[in-house]
C-alpha positions in Angstrom: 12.5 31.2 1.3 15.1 29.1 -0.9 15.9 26.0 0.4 18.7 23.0 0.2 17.0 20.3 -2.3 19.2 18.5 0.0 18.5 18.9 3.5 14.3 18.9 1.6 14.5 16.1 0.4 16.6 13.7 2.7 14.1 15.1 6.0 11.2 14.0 3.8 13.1 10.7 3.5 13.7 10.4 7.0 10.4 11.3 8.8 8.4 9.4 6.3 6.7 12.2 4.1 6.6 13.0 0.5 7.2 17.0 -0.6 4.8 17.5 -3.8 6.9 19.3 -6.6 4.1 21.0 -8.2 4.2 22.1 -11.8 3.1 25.9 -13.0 2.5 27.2 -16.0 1.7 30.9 -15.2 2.0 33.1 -12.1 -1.3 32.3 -10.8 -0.3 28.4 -10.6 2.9 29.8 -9.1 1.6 32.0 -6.3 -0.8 29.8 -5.6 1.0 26.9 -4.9 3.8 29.4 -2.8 -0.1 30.6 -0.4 -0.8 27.0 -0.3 2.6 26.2 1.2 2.6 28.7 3.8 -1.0 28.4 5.0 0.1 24.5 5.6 3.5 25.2 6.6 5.0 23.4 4.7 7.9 22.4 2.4 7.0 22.5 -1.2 9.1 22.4 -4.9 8.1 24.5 -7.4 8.8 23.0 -11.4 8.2 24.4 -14.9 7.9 21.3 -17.3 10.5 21.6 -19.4 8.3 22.6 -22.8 7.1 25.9 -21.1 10.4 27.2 -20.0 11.2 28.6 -23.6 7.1 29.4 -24.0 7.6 31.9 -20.8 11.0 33.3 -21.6 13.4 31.5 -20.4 15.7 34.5 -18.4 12.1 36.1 -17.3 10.8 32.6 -15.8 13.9 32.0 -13.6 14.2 35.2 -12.0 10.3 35.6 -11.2 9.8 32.2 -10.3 13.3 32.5 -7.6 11.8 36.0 -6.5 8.5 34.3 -5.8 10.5 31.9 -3.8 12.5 34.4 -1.7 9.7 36.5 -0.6 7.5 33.2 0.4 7.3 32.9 3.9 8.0 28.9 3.7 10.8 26.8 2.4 10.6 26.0 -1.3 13.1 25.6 -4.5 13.0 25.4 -8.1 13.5 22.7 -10.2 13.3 22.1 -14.1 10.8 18.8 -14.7 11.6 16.6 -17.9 14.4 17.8 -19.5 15.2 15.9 -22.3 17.6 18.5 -23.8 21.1 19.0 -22.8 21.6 22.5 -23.9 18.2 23.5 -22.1 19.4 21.9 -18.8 22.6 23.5 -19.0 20.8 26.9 -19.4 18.8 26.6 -16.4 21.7 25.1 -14.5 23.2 28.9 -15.6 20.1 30.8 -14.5 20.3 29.3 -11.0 17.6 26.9 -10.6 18.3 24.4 -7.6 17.5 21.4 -9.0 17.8 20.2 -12.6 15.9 16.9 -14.0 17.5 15.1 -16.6 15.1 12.4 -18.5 16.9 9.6 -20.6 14.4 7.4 -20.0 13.1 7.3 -23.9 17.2 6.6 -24.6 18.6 2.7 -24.1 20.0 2.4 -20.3 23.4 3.4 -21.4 22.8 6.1 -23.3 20.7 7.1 -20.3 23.3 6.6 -17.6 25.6 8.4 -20.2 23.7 11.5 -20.7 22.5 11.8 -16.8 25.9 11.5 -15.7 27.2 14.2 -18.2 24.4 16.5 -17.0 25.1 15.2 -12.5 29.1 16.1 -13.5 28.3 19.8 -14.5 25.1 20.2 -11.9 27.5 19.0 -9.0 30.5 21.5 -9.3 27.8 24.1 -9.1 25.8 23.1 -6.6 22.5 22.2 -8.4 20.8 19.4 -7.1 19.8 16.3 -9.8 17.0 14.1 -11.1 16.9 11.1 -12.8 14.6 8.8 -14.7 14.6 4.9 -15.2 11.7 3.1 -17.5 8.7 4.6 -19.2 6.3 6.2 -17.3 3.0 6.6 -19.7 0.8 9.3 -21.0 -3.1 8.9 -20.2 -4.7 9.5 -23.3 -1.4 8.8 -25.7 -0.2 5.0 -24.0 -3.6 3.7 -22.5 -3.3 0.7 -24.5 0.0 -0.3 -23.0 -0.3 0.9 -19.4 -1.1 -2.7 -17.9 1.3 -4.9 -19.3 4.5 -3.7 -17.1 7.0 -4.3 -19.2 8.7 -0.8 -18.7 8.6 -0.8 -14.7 12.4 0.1 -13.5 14.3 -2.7 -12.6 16.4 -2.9 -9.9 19.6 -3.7 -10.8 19.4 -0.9 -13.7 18.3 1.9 -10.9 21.8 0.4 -8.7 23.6 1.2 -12.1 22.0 4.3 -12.4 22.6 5.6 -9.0 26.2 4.3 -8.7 27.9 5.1 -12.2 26.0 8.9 -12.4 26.5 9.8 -8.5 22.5 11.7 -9.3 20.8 12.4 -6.8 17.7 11.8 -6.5 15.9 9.0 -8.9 12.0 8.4 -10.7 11.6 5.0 -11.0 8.9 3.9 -13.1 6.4 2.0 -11.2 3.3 1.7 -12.7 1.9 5.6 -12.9 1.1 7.6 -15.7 1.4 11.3 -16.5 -2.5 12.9 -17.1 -6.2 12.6 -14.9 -6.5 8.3 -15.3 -9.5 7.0 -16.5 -9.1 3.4 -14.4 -6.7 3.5 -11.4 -3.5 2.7 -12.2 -1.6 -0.5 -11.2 1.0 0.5 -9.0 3.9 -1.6 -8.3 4.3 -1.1 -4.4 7.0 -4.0 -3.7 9.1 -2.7 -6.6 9.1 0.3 -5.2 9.7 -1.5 -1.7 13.0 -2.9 -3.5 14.7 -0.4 -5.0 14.2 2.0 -2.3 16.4 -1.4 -0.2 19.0 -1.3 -3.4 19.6 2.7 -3.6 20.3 5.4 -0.9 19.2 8.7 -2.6 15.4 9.8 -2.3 12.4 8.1 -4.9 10.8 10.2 -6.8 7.1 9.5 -7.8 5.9 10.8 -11.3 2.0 10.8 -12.0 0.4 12.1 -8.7 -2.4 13.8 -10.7 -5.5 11.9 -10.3 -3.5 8.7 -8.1 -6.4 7.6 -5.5 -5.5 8.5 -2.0 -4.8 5.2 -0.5 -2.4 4.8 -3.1 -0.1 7.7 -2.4 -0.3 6.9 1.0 1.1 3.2 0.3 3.5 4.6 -1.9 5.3 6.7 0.1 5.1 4.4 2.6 7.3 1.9 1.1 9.6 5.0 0.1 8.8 7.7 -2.0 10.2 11.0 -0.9 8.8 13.1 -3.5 5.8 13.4 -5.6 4.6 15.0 -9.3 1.8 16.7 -9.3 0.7 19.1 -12.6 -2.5 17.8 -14.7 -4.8 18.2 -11.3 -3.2 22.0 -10.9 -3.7 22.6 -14.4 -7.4 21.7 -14.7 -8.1 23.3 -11.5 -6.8 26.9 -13.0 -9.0 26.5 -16.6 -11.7 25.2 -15.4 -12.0 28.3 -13.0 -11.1 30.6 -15.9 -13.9 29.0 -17.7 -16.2 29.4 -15.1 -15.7 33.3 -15.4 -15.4 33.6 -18.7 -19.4 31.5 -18.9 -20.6 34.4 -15.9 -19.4 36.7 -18.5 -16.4 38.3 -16.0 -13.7 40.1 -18.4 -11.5 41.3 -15.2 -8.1 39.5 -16.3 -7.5 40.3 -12.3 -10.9 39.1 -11.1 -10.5 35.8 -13.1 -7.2 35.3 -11.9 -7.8 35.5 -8.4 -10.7 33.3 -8.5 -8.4 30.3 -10.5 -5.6 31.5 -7.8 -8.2 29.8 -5.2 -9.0 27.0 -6.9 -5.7 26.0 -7.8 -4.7 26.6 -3.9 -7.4 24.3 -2.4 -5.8 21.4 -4.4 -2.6 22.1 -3.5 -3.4 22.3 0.2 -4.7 18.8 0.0 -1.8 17.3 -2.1 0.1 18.9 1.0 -1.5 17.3 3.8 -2.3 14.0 1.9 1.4 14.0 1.3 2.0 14.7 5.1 4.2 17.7 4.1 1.9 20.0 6.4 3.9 21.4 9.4 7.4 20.5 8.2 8.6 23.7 7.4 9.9 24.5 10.3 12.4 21.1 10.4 14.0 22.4 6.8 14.6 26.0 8.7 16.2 24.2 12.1 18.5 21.9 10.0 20.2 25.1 8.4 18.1 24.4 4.8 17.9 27.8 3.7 20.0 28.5 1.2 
């Protein structure tokens, strides 16, 4: 079922709970986050990162991932993860995905602001939902050496701009998470968080899910985050089950699949109910959220 980012996210704000946007790279991630959903039934979001849309055909990727959607039996929508390209946002704002991120975050804060609200003018007049990033959120693996110094943590005052001069509507502040599987925990910044969510009205996103210990998410969206990332976790899940087949000496493309399917479905379910997303399908549906 296709569902208002909107009415989504802003419940989510509301009661407390943080809807996982779960990134695919195939089918199998896609399907299996859609099972996971509606065995927990919940709300979910459903993102290719931005590199893979050209990688699985652009035109072919929108309409399989929104006919996935439509025959789920729980409320999800699509959205495009880490955009950094104008052109590429404005082609999946054509091909009718929901929700559109837009990531300036590498650009100084004007030439952010500038590009986001260039992207939120054209997404608003047709009805796609927006996402916005403010200070660097690191790469495990690439940025380790720079993770603990919190320099690039969002401030404040630049998420108020942000928010105010674009109109976007929903915002990933920086806070002290990092893209990949950590190696140490990270350092979270839970009163910044605690701040800005005082300072702006529209839901927080958190980027970095994968691999964040338990009690941390919980605190997180405790002080405010509506919305969580979650892709290296699904992603490991998948081929390391394809790897476990292939070492059994399984050549089935089906058989393999199925089994990753599984795998990849577990985590989901407990990104779900460590999220509290679990039963809040239903609330999207009675609020008019289908779109």
């Amino acid at each position: 079922m296709l569902a208002s980012p909107k009415v989504m996210m802003a419940d989510a704000q509301k009661k407390g709970y943080a809807v996982p946007a779960f990134n695919y790279y195939n089918l199998d991630v896609l399907f299996a986050v859609l099972e996971a959903a509606e065995e927990e039934d919940a709300p979910v979001i459903v993102q290719p990162y931005s590199a893979y849309v050209p990688f699985l055909h652009h035109e072919v990727l929108a309409k399989a991932s929104l006919e996935a959607i439509a025959q789920s039996r729980t409320c999800a929508y699509l959205h495009l993860d880490h955009a950094t390209d104008y052109e590429l946002i404005m082609r999946c704002i054509g091909s009718d995905y929901t929700s559109v991120m837009v990531d300036g975050s590498a650009l100084p804060l004007d030439e952010n602001i500038a590009l986001t609200k260039s992207v939120v003018k054209v997404a608003k007049s047709a009805g796609i939902y927006t996402e916005a990033e403010l200070g660097r959120i690191f790469r495990v693996g690439v940025d380790d050496d720079q993770m603990d110094d919190g320099d690039e943590t969002a401030r404040v005052e630049d998420c108020v701009r942000m928010v105010e001069e674009t109109g976007v509507c929903s915002l990933a502040p920086a806070v002290g998470t990092a893209h990949g599987v950590y190696t140490k925990p990270p350092k979270i910044n839970f009163e910044r968080i605690r701040e800005i969510r005082a300072a702006v009205d529209v839901p927080l996103v958190l980027h970095g899910g994968s691999g964040t210990p338990d009690e941390m998410i919980r605190e997180a969206i405790s002080c405010g985050i509506s919305k969580i990332n979650v892709g290296t976790e699904l992603k490991y899940a998948w081929s390391g089950a394809m790897k476990e087949m292939f070492n059994k000496g399984e050549k089935e493309p089906r058989v393999c699949s199925a089994y990753a399917r599984e795998q990849v479905k577990e985590v989901a379910k407990k990104k779900l109910r460590l999220f509290g997303t679990s039963g809040h399908h239903r609330d999207i549906v009675e609020q008019g959220g289908l779109l």
